[in-house]
Structures are given as structure tokens and as C-alpha cells.
TORTI-279447 format. One record per residue (C-alpha): z negated, x negated, y; residue number from 1; chain; residue in one letter. Coordinates in steps of 0.2 Angstrom, whole numbers, plus 5000, padded with zeros to 4 digits. Each point is the difference from the previous one (the first is absolute). Layout:
residues N
pz; px; py; nr; kette; rest
Z; X; Y; NUM; A; A
...
//
This chain:
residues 269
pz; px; py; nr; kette; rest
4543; 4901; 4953; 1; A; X
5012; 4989; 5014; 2; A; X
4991; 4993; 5016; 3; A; X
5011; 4987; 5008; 4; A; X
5000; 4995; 5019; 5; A; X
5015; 4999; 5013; 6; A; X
5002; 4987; 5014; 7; A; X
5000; 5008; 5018; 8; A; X
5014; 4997; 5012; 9; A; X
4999; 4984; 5008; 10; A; X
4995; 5008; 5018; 11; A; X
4985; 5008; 4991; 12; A; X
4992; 4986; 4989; 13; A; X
4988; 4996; 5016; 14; A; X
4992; 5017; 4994; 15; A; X
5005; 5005; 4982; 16; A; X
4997; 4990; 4985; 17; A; X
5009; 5007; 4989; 18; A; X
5005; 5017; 4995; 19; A; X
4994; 5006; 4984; 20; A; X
5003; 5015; 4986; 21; A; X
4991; 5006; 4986; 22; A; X
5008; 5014; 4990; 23; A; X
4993; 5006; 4982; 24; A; X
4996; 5016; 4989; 25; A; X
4986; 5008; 4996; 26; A; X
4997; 5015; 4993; 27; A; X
4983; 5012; 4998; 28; A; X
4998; 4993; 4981; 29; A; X
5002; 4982; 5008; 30; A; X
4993; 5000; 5019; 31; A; X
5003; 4983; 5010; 32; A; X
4985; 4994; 5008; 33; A; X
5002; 4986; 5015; 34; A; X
4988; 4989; 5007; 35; A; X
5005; 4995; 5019; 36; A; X
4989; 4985; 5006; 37; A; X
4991; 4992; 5015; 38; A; X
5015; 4993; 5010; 39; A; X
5003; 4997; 5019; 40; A; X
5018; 5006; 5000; 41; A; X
5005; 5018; 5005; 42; A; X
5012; 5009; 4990; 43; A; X
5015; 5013; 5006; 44; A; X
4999; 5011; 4985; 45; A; X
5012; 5013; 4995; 46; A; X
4999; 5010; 4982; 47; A; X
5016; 5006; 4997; 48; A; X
4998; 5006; 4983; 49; A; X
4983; 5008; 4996; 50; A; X
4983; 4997; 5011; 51; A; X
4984; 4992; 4993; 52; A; X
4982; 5008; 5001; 53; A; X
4988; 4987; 5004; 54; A; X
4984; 4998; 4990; 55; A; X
4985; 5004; 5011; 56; A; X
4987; 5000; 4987; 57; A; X
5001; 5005; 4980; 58; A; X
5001; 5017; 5007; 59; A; X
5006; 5001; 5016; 60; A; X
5020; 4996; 5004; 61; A; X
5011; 5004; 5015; 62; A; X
5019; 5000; 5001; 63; A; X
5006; 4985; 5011; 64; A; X
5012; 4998; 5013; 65; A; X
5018; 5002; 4998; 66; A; X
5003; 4988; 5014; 67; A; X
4992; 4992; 5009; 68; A; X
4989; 4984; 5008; 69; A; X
4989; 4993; 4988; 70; A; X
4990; 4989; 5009; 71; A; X
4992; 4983; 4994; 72; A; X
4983; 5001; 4988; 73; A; X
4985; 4992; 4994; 74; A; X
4998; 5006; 4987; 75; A; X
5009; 5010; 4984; 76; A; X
5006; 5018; 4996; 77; A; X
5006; 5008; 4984; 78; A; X
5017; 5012; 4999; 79; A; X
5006; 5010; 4987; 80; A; X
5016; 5011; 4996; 81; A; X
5005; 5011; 4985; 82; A; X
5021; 4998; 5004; 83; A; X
5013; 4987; 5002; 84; A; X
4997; 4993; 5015; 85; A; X
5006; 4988; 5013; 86; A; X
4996; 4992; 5016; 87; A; X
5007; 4990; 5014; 88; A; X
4992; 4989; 5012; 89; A; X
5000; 4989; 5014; 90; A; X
4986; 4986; 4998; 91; A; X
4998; 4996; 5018; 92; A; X
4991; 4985; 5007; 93; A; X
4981; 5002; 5004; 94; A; X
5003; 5002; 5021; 95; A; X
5019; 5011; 4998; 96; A; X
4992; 5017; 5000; 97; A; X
4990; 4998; 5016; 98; A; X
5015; 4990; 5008; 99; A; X
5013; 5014; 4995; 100; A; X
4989; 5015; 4998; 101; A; X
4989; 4997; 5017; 102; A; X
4983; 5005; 4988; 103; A; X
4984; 4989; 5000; 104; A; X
4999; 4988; 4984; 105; A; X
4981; 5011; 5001; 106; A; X
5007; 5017; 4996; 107; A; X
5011; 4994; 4987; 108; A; X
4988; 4992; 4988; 109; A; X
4996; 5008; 4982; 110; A; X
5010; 5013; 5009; 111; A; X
5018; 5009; 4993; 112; A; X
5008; 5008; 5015; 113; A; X
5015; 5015; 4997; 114; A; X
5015; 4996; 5007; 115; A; X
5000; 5015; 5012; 116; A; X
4983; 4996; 5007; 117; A; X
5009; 4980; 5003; 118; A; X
5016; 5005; 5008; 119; A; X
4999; 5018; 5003; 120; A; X
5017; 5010; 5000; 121; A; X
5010; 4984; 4995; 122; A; X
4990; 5001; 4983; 123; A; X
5011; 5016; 4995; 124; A; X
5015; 4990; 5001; 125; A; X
4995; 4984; 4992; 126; A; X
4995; 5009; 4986; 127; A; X
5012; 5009; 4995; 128; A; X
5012; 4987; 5003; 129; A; X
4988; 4990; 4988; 130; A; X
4999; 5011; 4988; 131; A; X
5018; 5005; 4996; 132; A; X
5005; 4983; 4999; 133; A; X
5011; 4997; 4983; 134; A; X
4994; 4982; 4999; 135; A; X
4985; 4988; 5006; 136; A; X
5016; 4988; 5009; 137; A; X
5002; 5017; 5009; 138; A; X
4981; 5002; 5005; 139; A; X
4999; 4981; 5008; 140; A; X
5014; 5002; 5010; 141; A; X
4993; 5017; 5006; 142; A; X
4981; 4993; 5003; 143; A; X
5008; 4983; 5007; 144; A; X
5008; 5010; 5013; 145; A; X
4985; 5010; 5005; 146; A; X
4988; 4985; 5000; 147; A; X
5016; 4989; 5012; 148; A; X
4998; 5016; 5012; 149; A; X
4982; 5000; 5000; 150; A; X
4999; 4981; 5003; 151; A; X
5011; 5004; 5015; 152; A; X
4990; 5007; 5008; 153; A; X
4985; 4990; 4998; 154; A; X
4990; 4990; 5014; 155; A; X
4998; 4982; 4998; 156; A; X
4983; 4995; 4988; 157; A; X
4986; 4989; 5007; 158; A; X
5006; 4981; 4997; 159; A; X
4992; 4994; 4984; 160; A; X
4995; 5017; 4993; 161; A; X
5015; 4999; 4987; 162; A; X
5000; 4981; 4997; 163; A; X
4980; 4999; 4997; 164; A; X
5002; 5018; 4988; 165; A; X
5013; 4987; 4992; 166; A; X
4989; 4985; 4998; 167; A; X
4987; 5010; 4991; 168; A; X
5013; 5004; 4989; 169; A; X
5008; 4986; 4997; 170; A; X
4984; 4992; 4997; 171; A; X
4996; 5010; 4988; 172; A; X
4983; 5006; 5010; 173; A; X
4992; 4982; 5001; 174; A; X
4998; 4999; 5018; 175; A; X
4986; 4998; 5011; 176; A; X
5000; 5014; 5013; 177; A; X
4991; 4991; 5013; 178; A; X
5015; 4986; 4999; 179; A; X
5012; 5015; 5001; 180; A; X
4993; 5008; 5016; 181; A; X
5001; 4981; 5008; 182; A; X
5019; 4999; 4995; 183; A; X
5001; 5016; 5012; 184; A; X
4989; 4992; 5013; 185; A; X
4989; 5016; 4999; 186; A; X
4982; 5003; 4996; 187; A; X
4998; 5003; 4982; 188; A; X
4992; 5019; 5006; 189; A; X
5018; 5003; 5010; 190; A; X
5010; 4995; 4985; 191; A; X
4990; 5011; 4987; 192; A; X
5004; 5013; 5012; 193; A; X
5016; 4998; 5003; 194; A; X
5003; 4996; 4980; 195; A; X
4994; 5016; 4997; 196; A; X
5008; 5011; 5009; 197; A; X
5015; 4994; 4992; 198; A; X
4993; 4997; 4983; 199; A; X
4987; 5013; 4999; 200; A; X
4989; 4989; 4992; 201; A; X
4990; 4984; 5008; 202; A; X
5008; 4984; 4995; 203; A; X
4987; 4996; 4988; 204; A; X
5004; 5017; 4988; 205; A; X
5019; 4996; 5002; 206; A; X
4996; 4983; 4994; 207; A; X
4989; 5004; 4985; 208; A; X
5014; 5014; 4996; 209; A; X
5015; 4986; 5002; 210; A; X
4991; 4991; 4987; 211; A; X
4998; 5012; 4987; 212; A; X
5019; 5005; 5002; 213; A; X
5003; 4980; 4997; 214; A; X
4992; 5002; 4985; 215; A; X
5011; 5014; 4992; 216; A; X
5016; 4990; 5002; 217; A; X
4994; 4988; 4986; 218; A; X
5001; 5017; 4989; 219; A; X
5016; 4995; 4989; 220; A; X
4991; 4981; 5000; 221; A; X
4993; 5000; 4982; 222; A; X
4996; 4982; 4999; 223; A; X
4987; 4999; 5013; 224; A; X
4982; 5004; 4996; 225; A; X
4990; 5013; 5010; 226; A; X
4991; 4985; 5008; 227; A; X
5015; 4992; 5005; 228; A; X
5007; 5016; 5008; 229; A; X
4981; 5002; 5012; 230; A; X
4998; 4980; 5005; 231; A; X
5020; 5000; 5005; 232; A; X
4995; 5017; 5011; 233; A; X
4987; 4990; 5008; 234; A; X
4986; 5008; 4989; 235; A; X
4986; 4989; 4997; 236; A; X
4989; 5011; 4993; 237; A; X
5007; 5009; 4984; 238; A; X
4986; 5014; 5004; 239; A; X
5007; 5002; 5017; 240; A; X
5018; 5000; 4994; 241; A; X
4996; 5014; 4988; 242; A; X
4989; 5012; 5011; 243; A; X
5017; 5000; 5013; 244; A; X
5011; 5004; 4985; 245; A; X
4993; 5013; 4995; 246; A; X
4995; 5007; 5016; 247; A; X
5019; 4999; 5008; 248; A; X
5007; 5006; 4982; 249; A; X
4987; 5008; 4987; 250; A; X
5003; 4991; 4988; 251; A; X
4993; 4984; 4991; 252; A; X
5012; 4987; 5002; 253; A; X
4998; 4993; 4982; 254; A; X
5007; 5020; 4995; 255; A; X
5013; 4999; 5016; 256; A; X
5008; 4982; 4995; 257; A; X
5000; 5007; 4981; 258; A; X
5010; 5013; 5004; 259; A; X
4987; 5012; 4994; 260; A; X
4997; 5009; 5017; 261; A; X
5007; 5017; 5003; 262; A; X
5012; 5001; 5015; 263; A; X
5009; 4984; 4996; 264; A; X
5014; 5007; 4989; 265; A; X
5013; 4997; 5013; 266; A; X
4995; 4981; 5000; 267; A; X
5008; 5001; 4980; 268; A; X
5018; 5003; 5008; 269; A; X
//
């Protein structure tokens, strides 16, 4: 199993994070079960070597995209695959896919779009070119240059949209939203709206969802306790923390920092 992330081009990093692989074999003897969780990024994803099925029930699978939109989530889906496998992506910021794409935060939530359906005849193209690349070095300079063209192109966002998304971030999701729509001198109805259409979620979702993303980076951290981990999120409550936990993930987070939780074998890299 390799995951590893890439830096975007410097004219990007206002809308990518980072650019990230993960590449790794399975077989039908040894299938490879992944666990994507709540997050508030969207993701431009391309397989380029085999396509996972997601896990609908015990029962119940569909293929997923080959490429496409997947938007940000509240909560966490399971993926499996019998073959080698590997995938390229570029982890955009919360507001990039509204600002580059022209979609509603709204219908992008929980939501994987296919890349036709997102850019139409372009798609074809992009694809392909994706696809046939020899290396991932290859495959950013190909998506940089798509996402440059599509920035292009783009209208101006609303002052503060992108800065307060930030803050939130930054902040780990301890903010008050009330204070936030002040900043913006709006009311705090106009700024859930207009939050939303960017985000897809309200303000105070994003926030509880920041937070739990906050408290997978402390992962590798072995020498702070579970307790430790909640109070620094800004969980007061250890009740609380774990009813979030296992809602944005599934799992326990006793079994997920223990590294007994399925889908977090690429963490092992």
C-alpha cells in the first residue's frame, strides 16, 4: 500500500490542498476494504488502475465513478476492490467546486458526480489524458492545467466567502457562528445562506465536521490519551465526543486510534 500527497502549483494552492495518490493490490483472496469519512473538502478523483464498488449494505454494492466530483460528506462510506488498484486526486478546498464548477454547495453534498455529467464533452478528453499518463508528475501537470483554465474563467466570489470557509478551518471548527456572520456585517440568516450555497452544509454541520477532521490528524500521535485528543478538539463532554465519532466515521474511536479499524490500512504507510 503507497498513499502520499503532492503540493499544488503555487497559482492553485488558494483552491487545492494538496494532491494525493493511493495505489495498492488486492486480489479476490485479499479484497481491500476502504473507509472514506465525513469531511468538508471535495475531491477530483480519477481511478486509473481498477475501480472500486462501494458497499451500500452487506448485500448491496454498486461500481463507483471512474472520474469524477466527489462532493463533501457527513457522514462515512465503505469501498472495496478485488485488483491492484490505484487512484489520483485533487483534494480541493471546501468552496473550489462551487467557484470552479458553477454547482450549488447543496447538490454536491453526500453526492459523487461523473465527470461527464460535471463538465460535459470536455470530460472525454480529460480522461483519457488522465488515464494514460505514465506517472502521477504527469497527471498534476495535466489536472493543474485544467483547474488554471477553469479558474479563468471564473467570476469573482462574494467578499469573505473564502476567508470566513478559511477561518473555520483554521480554527479547527471552534467558532461561534453568530460572531462570524458580524465579521461579514450580515444577519446570521443571510450568512447561513449564503455559507451554504457554497459549502452545502450550514455553518454549524461544517463546524462539528472540521472538528472531527481535527481529531484524525493526532492519528500517528501515540503519546496522547483519548481524553487529551477530545478536550484539545474542544470536546467537553467525552459522550458527545464519541457519539460524533462514530457518526462521521463508524467506528469507535478507542478501535480507530488502535489501529483496529477496517479502512485505515493506508494510514500504516
Amino acid at each position: 500500500m503507497k498513499f502520499f500527497t503532492i503540493k499544488p502549483p503555487l497559482g492553485l494552492a488558494k483552491y487545492v490542498r494538496y494532491f494525493w495518490v493511493l495505489e495498492g493490490n488486492a486480489s479476490y483472496d485479499k479484497p481491500y476494504i476502504h473507509r472514506s469519512m465525513a469531511h468538508g473538502y471535495t475531491e477530483l478523483i480519477f481511478h486509473y488502475n481498477g475501480i472500486f464498488d462501494e458497499l451500500i449494505s452487506d448485500n448491496v454494492s454498486e461500481k463507483s465513478i471512474l472520474s469524477g466530483l466527489a462532493g463533501q460528506s457527513q457522514t462515512f462510506k465503505r469501498f472495496a476492490i478485488n485488483q491492484d488498484f490505484g487512484i489520483f486526486s485533487a483534494y480541493l478546498y471546501p468552496f473550489a467546486a462551487t467557484h470552479l464548477f458553477s454547482i450549488p454547495g447543496t447538490d454536491l453534498q453526500n453526492q459523487m458526480v461523473d465527470l461527464r455529467t460535471l463538465i460535459g464533452a470536455e470530460a472525454n478528453d480529460l480522461e483519457e489524458k488522465m488515464m494514460l499518463a505514465t506517472n502521477n508528475d504527469l497527471r498534476v501537470q495535466i489536472i493543474s492545467e485544467f483547474l488554471e483554465n477553469r479558474l479563468a474563467k471564473t467570476r469573482p466570489a462574494p467578499i469573505g466567502v473564502f476567508e470566513t470557509i478559511k477561518f473555520i478551518m483554521e480554527t479547527n471548527g471552534m467558532t461561534n457562528i453568530e460572531e462570524l456572520a458580524k465579521r461579514n456585517f450580515l444577519s446570521t440568516r443571510q450568512f447561513e445562506r449564503n455559507f451554504k450555497e457554497f459549502i452545502g452544509f450550514n455553518p454549524k454541520l461544517f463546524s462539528r465536521i472540521i472538528r472531527f477532521q481535527s481529531v484524525l490528524s493526532n492519528y500517528y500521535n501515540k503519546e496522547i490519551s483519548l481524553t487529551e485528543i477530545a478536550y484539545d478538539a474542544g470536546y467537553y463532554d467525552q459522550s458527545h465526543f464519541i457519539q460524533d465519532f462514530k457518526e462521521f466515521s463508524g467506528h469507535n474511536p478507542k478501535d480507530y486510534f488502535s489501529n483496529k479499524a477496517e479502512g485505515t490500512k493506508w494510514r500504516e504507510n
